[in-house]
C-alpha positions in Angstrom: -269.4 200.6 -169.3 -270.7 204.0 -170.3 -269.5 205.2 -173.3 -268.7 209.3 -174.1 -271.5 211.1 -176.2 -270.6 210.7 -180.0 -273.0 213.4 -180.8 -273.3 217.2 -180.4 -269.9 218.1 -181.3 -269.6 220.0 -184.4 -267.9 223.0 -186.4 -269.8 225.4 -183.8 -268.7 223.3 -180.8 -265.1 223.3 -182.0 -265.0 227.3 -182.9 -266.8 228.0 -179.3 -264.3 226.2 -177.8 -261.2 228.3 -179.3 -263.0 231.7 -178.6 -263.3 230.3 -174.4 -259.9 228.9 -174.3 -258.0 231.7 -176.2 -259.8 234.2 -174.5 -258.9 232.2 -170.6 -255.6 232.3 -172.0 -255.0 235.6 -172.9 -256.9 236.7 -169.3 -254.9 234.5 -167.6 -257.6 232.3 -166.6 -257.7 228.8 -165.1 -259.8 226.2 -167.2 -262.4 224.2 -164.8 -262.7 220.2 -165.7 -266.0 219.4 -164.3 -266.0 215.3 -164.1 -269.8 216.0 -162.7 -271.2 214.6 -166.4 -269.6 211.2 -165.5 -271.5 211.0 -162.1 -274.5 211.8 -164.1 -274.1 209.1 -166.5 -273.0 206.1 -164.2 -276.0 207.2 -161.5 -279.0 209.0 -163.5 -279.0 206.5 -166.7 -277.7 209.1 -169.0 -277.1 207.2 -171.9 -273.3 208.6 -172.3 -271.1 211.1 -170.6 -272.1 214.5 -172.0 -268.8 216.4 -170.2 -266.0 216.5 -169.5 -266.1 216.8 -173.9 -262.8 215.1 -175.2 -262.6 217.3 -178.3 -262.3 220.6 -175.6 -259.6 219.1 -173.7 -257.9 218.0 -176.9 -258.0 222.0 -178.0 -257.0 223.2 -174.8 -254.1 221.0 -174.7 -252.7 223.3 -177.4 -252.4 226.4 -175.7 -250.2 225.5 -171.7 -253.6 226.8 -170.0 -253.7 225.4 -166.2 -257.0 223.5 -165.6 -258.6 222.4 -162.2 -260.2 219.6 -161.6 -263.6 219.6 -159.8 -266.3 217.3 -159.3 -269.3 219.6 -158.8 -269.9 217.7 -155.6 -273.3 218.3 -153.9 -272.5 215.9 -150.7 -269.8 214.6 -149.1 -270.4 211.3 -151.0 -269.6 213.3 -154.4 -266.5 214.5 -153.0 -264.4 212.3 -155.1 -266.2 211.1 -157.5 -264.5 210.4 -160.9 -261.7 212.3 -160.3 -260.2 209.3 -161.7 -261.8 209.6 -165.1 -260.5 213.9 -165.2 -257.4 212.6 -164.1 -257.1 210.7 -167.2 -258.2 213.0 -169.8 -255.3 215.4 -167.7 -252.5 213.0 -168.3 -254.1 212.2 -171.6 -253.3 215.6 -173.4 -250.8 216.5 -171.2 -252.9 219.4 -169.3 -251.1 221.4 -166.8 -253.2 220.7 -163.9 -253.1 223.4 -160.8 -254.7 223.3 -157.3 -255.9 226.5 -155.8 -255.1 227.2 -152.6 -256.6 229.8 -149.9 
């Protein structure tokens, strides 16, 4: 099983984070969860899943923002793929998740 990336979070990470989810908040912005990072680890050998970040959704869960789900799907094939592993992290911190409709 591949793991999620230990590395590359740090003080800068955290207060970049605040800055894009306080200003989507106060713009009334929906947050994107792209689950694309976990297709890239289980397919391209990526040694660890590099996004969706934990610590981000962790933040956001603070501040009643809706999020979207999306896999970044090139194909038909990527449709799908890992929406079970952004579905998780959503249930997880207790995200308000939306769908947008046309």
């Amino acid at each position: 099983e591949i793991g999620e990336d230990p590395t590359g979070w740090d003080a800068n990470a955290e207060s970049a984070a605040k800055e894009i989810i306080e200003a989507a908040k106060a713009n009334n912005a929906v947050l994107e969860m792209n689950v694309s990072g976990v297709w890239k680890a289980v397919t391209k050998g990526y040694p660890a899943i590099i996004y969706p970040r934990r610590e981000f959704w962790e933040i956001a869960s603070d501040y009643d923002i809706p999020v979207i789900l999306n896999t970044d799907a090139h194909s038909l094939e990527r449709l799908d793929a890992h929406v079970d592993y952004g579905m998780k992290l959503i249930e997880e911190f207790g995200l308000r998740r939306v769908e947008i409709k046309r």
